[in-house]
C-alpha positions as CSV (number, residue, x, y, z in Angstrom):
1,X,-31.5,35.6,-48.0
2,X,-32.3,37.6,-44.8
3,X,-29.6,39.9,-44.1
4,X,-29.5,38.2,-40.2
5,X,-28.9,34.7,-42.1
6,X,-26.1,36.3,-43.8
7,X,-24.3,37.7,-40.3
8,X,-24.2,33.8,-39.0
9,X,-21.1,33.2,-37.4
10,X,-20.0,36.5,-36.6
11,X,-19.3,37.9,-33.2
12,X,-19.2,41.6,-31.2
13,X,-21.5,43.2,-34.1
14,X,-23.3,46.4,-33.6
15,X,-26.5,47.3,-35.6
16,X,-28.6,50.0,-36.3
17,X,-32.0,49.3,-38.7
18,X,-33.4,45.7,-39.6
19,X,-32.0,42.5,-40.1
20,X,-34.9,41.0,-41.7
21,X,-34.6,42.6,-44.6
22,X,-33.8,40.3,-48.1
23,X,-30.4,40.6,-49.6
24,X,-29.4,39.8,-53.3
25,X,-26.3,40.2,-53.6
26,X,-23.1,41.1,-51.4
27,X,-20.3,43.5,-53.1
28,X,-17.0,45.2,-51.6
29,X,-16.6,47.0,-55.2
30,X,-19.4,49.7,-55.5
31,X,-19.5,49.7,-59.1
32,X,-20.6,46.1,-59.2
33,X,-23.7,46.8,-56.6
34,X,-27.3,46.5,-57.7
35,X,-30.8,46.8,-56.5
36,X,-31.0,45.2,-52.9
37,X,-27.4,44.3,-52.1
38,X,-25.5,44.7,-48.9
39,X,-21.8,46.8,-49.5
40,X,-19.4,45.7,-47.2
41,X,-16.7,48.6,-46.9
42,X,-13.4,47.4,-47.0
43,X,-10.0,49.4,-46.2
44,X,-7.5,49.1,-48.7
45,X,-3.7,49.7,-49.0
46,X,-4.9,52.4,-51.5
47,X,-7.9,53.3,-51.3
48,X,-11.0,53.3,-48.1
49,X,-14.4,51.4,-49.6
50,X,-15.8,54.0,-46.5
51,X,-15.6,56.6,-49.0
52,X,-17.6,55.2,-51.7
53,X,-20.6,54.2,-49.4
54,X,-22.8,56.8,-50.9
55,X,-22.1,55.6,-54.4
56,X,-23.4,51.9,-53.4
57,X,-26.4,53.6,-52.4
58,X,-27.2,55.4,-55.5
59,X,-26.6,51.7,-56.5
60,X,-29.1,50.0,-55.0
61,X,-27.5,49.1,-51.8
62,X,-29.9,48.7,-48.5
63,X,-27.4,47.4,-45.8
64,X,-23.8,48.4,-45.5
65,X,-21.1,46.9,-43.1
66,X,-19.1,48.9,-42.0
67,X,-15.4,49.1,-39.6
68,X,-14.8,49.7,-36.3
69,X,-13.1,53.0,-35.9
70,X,-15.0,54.9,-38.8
71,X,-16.4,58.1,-38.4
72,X,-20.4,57.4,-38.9
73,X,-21.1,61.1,-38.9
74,X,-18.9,62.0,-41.4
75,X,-20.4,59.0,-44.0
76,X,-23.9,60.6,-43.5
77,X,-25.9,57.2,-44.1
78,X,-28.9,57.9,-44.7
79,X,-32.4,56.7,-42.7
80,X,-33.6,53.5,-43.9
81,X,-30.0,52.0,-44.8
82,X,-29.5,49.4,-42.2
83,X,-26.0,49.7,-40.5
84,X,-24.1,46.9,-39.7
85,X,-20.2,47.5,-37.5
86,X,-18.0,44.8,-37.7
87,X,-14.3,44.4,-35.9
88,X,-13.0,43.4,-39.1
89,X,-14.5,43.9,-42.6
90,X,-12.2,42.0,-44.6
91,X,-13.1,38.8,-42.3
92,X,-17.0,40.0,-42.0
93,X,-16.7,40.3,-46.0
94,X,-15.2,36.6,-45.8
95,X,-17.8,34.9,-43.4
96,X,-21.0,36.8,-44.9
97,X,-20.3,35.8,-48.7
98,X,-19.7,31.5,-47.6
99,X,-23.3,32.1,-45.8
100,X,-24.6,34.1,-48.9
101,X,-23.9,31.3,-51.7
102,X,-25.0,28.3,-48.4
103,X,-21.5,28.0,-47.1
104,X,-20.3,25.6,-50.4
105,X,-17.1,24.1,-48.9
106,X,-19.3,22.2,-46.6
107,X,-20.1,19.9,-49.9
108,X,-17.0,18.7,-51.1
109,X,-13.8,17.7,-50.2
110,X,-11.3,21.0,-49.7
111,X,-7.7,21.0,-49.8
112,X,-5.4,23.9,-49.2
113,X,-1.8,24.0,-50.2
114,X,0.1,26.9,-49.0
115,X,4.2,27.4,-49.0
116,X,6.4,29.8,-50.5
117,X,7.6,27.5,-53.6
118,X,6.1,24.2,-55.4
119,X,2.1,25.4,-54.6
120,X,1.1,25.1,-57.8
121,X,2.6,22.1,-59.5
122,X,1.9,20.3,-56.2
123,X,-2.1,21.2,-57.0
124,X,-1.8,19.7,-60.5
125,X,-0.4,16.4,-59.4
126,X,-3.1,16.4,-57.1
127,X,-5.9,16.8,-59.5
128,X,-4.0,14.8,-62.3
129,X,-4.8,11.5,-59.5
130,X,-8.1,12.5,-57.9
131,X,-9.0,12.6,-61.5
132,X,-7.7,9.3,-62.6
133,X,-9.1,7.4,-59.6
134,X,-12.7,9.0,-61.1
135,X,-13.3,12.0,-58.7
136,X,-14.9,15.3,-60.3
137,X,-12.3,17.9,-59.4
138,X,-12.3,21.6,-58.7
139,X,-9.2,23.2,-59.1
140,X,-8.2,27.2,-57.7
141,X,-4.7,28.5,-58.2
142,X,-2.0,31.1,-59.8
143,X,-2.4,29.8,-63.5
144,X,-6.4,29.1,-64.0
145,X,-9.8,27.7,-62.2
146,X,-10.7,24.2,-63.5
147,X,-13.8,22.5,-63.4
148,X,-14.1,18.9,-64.1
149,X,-11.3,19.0,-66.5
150,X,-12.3,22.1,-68.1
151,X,-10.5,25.6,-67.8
152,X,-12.8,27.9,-66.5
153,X,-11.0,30.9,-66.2
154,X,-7.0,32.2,-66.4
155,X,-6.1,33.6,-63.0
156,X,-5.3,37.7,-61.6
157,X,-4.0,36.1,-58.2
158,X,-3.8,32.9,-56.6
159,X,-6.1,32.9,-54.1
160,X,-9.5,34.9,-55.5
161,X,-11.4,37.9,-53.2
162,X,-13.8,35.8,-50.7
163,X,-16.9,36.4,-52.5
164,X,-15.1,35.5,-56.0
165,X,-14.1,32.4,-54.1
166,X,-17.6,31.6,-52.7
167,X,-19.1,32.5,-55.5
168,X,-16.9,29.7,-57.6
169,X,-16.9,27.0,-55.2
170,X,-21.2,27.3,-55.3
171,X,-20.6,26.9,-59.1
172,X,-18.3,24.2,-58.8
173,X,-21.0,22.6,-55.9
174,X,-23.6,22.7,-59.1
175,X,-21.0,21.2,-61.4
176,X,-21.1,18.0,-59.3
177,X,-17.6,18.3,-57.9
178,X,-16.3,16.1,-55.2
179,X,-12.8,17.7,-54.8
180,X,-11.3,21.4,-55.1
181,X,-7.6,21.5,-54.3
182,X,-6.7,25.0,-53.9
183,X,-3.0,27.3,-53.6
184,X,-3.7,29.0,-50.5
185,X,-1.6,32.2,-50.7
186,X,-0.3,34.1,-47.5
187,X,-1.4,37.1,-48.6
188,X,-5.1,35.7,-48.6
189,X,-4.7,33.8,-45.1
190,X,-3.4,37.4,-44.1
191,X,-6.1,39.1,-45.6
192,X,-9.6,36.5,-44.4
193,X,-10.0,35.5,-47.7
194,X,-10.1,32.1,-47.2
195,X,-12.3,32.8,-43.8
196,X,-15.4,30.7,-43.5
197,X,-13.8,27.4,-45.8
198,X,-13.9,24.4,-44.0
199,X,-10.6,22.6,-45.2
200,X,-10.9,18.4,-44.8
201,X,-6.6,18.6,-45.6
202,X,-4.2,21.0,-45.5
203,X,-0.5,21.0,-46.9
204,X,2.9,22.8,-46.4
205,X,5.6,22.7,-49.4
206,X,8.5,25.3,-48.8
207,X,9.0,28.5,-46.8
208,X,12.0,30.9,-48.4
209,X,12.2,34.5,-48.7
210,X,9.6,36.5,-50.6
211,X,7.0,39.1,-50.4
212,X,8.3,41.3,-48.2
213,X,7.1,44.3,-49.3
214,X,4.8,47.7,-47.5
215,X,1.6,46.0,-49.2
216,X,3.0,42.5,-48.6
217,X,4.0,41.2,-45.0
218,X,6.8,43.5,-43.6
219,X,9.5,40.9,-42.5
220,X,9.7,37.0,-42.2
221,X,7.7,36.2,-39.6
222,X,4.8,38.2,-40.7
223,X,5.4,35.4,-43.9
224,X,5.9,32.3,-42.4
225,X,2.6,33.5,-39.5
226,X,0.4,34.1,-42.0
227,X,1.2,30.6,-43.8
228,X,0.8,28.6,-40.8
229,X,-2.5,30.4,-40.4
230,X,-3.8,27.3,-42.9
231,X,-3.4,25.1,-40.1
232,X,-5.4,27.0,-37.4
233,X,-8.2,25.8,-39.6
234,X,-8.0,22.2,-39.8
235,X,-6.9,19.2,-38.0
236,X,-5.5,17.4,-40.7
237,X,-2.2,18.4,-42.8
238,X,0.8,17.2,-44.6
239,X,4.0,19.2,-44.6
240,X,7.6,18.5,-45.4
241,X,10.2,17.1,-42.8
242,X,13.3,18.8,-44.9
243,X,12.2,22.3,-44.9
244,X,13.7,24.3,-41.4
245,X,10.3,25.6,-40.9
246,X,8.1,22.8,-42.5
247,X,10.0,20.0,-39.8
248,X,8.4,22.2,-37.1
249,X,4.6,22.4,-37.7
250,X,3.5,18.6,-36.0
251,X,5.5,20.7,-32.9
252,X,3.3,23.8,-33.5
253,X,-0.2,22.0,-33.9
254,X,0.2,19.3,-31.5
255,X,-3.2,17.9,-31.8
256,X,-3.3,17.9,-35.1
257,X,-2.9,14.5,-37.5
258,X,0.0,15.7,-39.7
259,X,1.9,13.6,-42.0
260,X,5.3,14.4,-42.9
261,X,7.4,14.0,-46.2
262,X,11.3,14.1,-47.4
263,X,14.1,13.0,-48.7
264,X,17.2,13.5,-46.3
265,X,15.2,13.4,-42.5
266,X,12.9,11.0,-40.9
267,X,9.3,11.2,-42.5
268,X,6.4,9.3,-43.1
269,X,6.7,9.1,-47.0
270,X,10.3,9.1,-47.7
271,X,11.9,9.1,-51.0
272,X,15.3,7.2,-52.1
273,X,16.9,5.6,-54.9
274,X,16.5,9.2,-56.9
275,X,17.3,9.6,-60.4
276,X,17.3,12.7,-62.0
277,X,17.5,13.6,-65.6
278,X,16.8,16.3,-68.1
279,X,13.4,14.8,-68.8
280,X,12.2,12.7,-65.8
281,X,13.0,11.6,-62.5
282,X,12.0,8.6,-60.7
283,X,11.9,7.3,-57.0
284,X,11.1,4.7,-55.2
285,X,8.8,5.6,-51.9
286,X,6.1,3.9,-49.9
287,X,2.7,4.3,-51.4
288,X,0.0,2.5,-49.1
289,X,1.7,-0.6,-47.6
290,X,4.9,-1.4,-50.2
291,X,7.5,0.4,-52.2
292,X,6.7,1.7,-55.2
293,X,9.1,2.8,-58.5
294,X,7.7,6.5,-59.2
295,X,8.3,8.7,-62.3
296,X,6.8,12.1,-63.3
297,X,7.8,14.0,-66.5
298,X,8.9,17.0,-64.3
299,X,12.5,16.8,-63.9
300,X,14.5,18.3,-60.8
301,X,14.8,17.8,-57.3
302,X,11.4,19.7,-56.3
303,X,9.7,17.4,-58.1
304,X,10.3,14.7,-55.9
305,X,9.0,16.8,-53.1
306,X,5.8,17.7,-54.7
307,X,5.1,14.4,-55.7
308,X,5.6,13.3,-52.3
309,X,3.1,15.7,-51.0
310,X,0.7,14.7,-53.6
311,X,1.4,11.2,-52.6
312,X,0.6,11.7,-48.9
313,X,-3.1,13.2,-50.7
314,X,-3.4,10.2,-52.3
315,X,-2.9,8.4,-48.8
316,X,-5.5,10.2,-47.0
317,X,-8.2,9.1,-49.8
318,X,-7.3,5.7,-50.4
319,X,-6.1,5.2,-53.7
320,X,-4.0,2.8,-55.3
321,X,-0.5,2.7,-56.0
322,X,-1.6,1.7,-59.8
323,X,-3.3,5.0,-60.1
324,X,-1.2,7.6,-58.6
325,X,2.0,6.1,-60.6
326,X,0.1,6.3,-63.8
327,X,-1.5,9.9,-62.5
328,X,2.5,11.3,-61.7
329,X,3.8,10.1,-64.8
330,X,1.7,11.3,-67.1
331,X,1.0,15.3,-65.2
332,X,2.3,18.1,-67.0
333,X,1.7,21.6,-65.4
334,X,1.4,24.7,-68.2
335,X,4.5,27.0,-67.3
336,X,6.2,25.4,-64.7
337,X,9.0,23.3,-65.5
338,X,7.1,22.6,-68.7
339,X,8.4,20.2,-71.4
340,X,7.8,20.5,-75.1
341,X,7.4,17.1,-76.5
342,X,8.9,17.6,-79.8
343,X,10.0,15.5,-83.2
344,X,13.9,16.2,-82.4
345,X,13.5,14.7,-79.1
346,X,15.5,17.8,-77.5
347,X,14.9,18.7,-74.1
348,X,13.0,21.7,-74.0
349,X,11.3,23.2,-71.1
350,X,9.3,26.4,-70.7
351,X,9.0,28.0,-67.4
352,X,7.4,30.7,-65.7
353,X,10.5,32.4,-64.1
354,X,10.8,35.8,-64.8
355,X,12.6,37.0,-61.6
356,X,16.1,37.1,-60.6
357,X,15.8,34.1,-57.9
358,X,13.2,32.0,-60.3
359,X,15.8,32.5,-63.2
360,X,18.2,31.5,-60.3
361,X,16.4,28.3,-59.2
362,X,15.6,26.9,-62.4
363,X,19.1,27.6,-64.1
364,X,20.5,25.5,-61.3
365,X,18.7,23.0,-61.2
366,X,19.0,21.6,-64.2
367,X,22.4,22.4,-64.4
368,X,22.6,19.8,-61.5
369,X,21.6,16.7,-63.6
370,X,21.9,17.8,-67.6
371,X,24.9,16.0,-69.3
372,X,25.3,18.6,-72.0
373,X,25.2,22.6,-72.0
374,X,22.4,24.4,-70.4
375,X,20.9,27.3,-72.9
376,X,18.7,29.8,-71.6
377,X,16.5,32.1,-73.8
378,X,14.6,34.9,-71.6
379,X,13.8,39.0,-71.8
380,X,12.4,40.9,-68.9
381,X,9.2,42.5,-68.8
382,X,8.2,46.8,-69.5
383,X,7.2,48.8,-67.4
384,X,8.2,46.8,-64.6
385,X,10.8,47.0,-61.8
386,X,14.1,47.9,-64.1
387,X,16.4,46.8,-61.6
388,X,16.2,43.2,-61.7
389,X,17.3,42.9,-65.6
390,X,21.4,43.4,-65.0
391,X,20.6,41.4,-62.0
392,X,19.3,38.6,-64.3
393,X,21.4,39.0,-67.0
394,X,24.1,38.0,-64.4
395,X,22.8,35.3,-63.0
396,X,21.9,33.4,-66.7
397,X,25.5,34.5,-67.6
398,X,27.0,32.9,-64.3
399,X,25.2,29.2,-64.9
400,X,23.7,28.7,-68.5
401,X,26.4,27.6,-71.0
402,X,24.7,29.9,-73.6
403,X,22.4,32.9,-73.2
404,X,20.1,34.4,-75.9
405,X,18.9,37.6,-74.6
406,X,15.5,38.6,-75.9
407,X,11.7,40.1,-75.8
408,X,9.0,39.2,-73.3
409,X,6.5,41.3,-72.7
410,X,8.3,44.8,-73.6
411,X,4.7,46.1,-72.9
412,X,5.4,50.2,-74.0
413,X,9.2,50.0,-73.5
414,X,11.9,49.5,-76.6
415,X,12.8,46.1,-76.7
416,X,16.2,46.8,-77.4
417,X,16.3,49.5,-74.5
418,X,15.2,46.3,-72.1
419,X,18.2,44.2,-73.6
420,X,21.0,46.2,-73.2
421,X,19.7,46.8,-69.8
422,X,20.0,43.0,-69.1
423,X,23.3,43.0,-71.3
424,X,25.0,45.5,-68.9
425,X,24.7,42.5,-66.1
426,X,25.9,39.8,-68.4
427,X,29.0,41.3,-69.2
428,X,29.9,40.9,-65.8
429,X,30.4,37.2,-66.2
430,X,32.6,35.0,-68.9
431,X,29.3,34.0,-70.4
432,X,28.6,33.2,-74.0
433,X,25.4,35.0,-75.4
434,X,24.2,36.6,-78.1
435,X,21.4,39.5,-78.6
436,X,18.2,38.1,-81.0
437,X,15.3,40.7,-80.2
438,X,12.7,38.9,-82.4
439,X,11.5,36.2,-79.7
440,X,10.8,33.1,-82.2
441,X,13.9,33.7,-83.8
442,X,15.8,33.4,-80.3
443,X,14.0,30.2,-79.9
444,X,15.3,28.9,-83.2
445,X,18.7,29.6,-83.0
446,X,18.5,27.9,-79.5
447,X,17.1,24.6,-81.7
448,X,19.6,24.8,-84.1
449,X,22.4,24.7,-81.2
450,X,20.9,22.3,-79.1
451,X,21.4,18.0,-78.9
452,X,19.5,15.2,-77.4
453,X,22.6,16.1,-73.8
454,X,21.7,19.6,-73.3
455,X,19.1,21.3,-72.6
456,X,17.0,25.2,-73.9
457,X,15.0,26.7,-71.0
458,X,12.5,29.3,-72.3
459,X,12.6,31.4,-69.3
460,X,10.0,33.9,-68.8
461,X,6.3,33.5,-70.1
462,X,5.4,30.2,-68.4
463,X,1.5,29.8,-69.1
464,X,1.4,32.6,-70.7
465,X,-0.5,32.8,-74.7
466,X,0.4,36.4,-75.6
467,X,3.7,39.2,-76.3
468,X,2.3,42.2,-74.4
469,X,3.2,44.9,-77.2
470,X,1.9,48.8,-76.6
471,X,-0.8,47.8,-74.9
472,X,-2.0,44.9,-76.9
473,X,-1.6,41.5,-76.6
474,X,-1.0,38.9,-79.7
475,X,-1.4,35.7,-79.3
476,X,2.6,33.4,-78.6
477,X,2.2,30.1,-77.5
478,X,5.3,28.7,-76.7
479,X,4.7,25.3,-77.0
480,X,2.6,25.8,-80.5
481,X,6.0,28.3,-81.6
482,X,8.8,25.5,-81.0
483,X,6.7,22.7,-82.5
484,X,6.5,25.0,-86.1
485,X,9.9,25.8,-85.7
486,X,11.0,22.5,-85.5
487,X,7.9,21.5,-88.3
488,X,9.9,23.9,-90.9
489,X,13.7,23.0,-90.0
């Protein structure tokens, strides 16, 4: 591709060599550039890509882009290297890799779902009926990439770099795929990574506090900004009447077509007659034209909001009640709100929570509908933030009916020095717990307590296959774990 084909789209660039030249490749990363490739210098929290300009050279670089405001005497780029200024990098970076792999989200459908909570079961339901109505589906989020049914790759972040992204959805264009539903995180609509997509729906779940942080956004309006970025880039969205900041978006994007969903305020797909249990719940809402009898083998009160928004998908392509029933009942997401089906027929549920208000929200919400005693296994991860463990170990302490403190993840930490860490919080409360360090063995004692009424929440590893142990990770699947267990009771 010419290097002029590649700029398309972008505005107030200054240039110094020839844009005629052919590019093979474009790279931010200077140890992944080869012979003919254009580096596009990116500032990071940590580090400058300025400073390693030189290096893409040696490399095999002939362009580099570059950011207004840098000091091109100092960089000392030598003749022949065509130079390339841009406003913004990081959005140059975005628009130049869609051109670079022929702008691939302009031949499928693409739908974004952004919101602090729900993003990634909400993108499973989705898929789970785009693919029983017969679409090929493309799937981008926290746990994995999916391809036609097929796990491609696990995931470092939700929303991949721009060229990662580009670079997948022109793999998934080859594939044949008509769909890609995608978590769209604020930190990429902050960052342009998601620049240059061309969205056919977007969707709103939840706003609540989180990521605040120096590298993050720096308050709550920085957050909820950044979010509603999503719908700056398309006319067509979904977002939920009962959150305080969802309710206001068909206000904010006035021309927009947005469809709202809820339980409690006036919405366009409303859900009543709820049951919740500690293995299901079921609702009745309006699918197409009549009311329909939903239930999804996700149990809790968020499920019935993410199945709404996945219904309101299912609205926008047509497809019938039949389907999207048999699509919600039978989706189960790895990690989140996970259960284990299992000969004793016991409720047990693995999920990814593995921070104090994750712990929080799932200990409570199945407190809110199980008939029996809530038992909660979890550890906290080494080597990272200490101070959520007491902080954790109070909160399961406070709700569960029985804690079994244990390891996840001690990574180079003593799993014992991790525990007592989290005991120091539990003995705050009048909770009953008891110390098992050996993981499987936790789990088993939880078993051998537990009936058909309560309920054992494996807190912690979620999609997770592996105990991160001094440096090396063995394989501990959760799911594979309870069903021995229960094999050799």
């Amino acid at each position: 591709m010419k290097l002029k084909e590649m700029l398309v789209g972008l505005e107030g660039l200054k240039v110094k060599g020839d844009l005629e030249i052919d590019i093979k490749g474009i790279e931010s990363n200077s140890k992944n550039v080869k012979k003919n490739y254009v580096f596009v210098a990116i500032k990071g929290f940590d580090t400058d890509g300025h400073q390693y300009i030189s290096s893409a050279i040696k490399e095999g670089a002939i362009a580099v882009m570059v950011e207004e405001g840098c000091d091109l005497k100092a960089l000392d780029i030598p003749e022949g290297i065509t130079i390339v200024m841009a406003k913004n990098t990081r959005e140059a970076l975005a628009i130049c890799s869609s051109n670079f792999y022929g702008n691939p989200s302009r031949r499928f459908k693409l739908i974004g779902v952004t919101g602090t909570k729900g993003k990634t079961t909400t993108t499973f339901m989705i898929k789970e009926i785009l693919e029983k109505a017969g679409q090929k589906v493309g799937l981008i989020g926290t746990i994995a990439t999916y391809r036609n049914g097929k796990k491609v790759k696990d995931s470092d972040r939700t929303t991949p770099e721009s060229i990662e992204l580009q670079k997948e959805f022109a793999e998934m264009v080859k594939a044949g795929v008509e769909t890609v539903v995608m978590e769209v995180s604020s930190q990429s609509l902050k960052l342009h990574r998601v620049d240059g997509c061309e969205f056919d729906i977007v969707l709103f779940t939840n706003f609540s506090e989180d990521h605040i942080s120096p590298k993050e956004h720096p308050d709550m309006e920085d957050y909820l900004n950044s979010k509603l970025k999503l719908f700056e880039m398309c006319k067509t969205g979904i977002t939920n009447a009962d959150d305080l900041y969802g309710a206001k978006i068909p206000k904010l994007f006035k021309d927009s077509n947005i469809t709202t969903y809820g339980i409690d305020n006036f919405a366009n797909v409303l859900a009543k007659d709820i049951t919740i249990t500690n293995s299901y719940v079921d609702f009745k809402a309006k699918i197409t034209d009549r009311n329909e009898r939903v239930k999804t083998g996700i149990p809790g009160r968020f499920s019935v909001y993410n199945s709404l928004a996945a219904i309101c998908v299912a609205q926008k392509f047509g497809i019938a009640p039949e389907i999207v029933k048999e699509a919600l009942a039978e989706v189960r997401v790895p990690g989140r709100s996970e259960l284990v089906d299992n000969k004793k027929e016991i409720p047990i549920m693995i999920d990814y929570a593995h921070s104090p208000e994750s712990l929080q929200n799932i200990l409570q919400a199945v407190k809110s509908y199980t008939k029996g005693r809530v038992i909660s296994v979890f550890g906290c991860g080494g080597d990272r933030d200490s101070g959520k463990r007491p902080i954790m170990g109070e909160i399961s302490g406070r709700i569960a009916d029985f804690t079994f403190i244990t390891s996840d993840n001690p990574r180079t930490e003593e799993p014992e020095k991790i525990i007592s860490e989290i005991e120091e919080g539990i003995k705050k409360t009048k909770g009953k717990y008891k110390v098992v360090v050996d993981r499987t063995e936790a789990i088993k004692e939880a078993i051998k307590m537990a009936t058909k009424r309560d309920i054992i929440i494996l807190a912690g590893k979620g999609h997770e296959p592996y105990q991160e142990i001094n440096g090396e990770k063995f394989p501990y699947d959760e799911r594979v774990i309870v069903n021995e267990i229960i094999d050799n009771l």
